[in-house]
C-alpha positions, 0 to 999 in steps of 0.5 A, a space after each residue: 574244758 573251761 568255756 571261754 567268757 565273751 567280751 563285755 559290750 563296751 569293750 567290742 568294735 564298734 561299727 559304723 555302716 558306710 554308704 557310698 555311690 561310684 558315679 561315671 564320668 564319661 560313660 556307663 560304668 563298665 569294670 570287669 571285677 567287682 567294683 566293690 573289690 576295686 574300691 576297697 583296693 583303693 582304700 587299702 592302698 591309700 591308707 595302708 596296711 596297718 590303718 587299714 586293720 585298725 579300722 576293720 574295713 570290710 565290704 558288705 554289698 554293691 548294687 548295680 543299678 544303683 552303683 551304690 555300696 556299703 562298707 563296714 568300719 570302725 567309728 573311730 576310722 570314719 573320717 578317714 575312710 570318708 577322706 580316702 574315698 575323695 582321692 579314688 578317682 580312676 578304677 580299671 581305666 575309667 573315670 569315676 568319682 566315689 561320693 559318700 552317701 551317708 554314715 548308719 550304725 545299723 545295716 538295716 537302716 543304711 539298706 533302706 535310708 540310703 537306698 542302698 539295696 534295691 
């Protein structure tokens, strides 16, 4: 049996890290599911079923206490991921507004640059 051959560098998705941050309106925030679920919901739904492949969307981790998240995306898909997350503006009933942090193309940078992961 042939051993299948990797594909070349140039060839591979590349990848870009984004950081964003889910600020409470009113209160506390308070959502059952994970929010971070909750967001890429929301961003499928936005940019539909088809975009939403094409850019490789992939949720990394949500911290808590910071309410800041990372999520995975094709570089050519950034500005729209980063437009969509303009019009997230209600999850499970409750007022938030989704800001986008920063951008990184490594995940260890994104982590501590961006104070995503405390």
């Amino acid at each position: 049996m042939q051993k299948m051959k990797s594909l070349l560098p140039s060839l591979k998705e590349k990848k870009r890290y984004l950081v964003f941050e889910a600020i409470p309106v009113n209160s506390k925030l308070n959502i059952k599911q994970s929010l971070l679920n909750s967001v890429m919901t929301k961003i499928k739904n936005l940019l539909g079923v088809f975009e939403s492949a094409k850019a490789g969307i992939m949720p990394i981790e949500f911290n808590k206490s910071t309410n800041k998240g990372i999520i995975r995306v094709n570089n050519q898909y950034v500005d729209k991921v980063k437009s969509t997350l303009l019009f997230i503006n209600e999850i499970e009933s409750q007022q938030v507004i989704i800001r986008s942090v920063g951008i990184s193309g490594m995940i260890n940078k994104a982590k501590t640059k961006f104070k995503a992961a405390e």
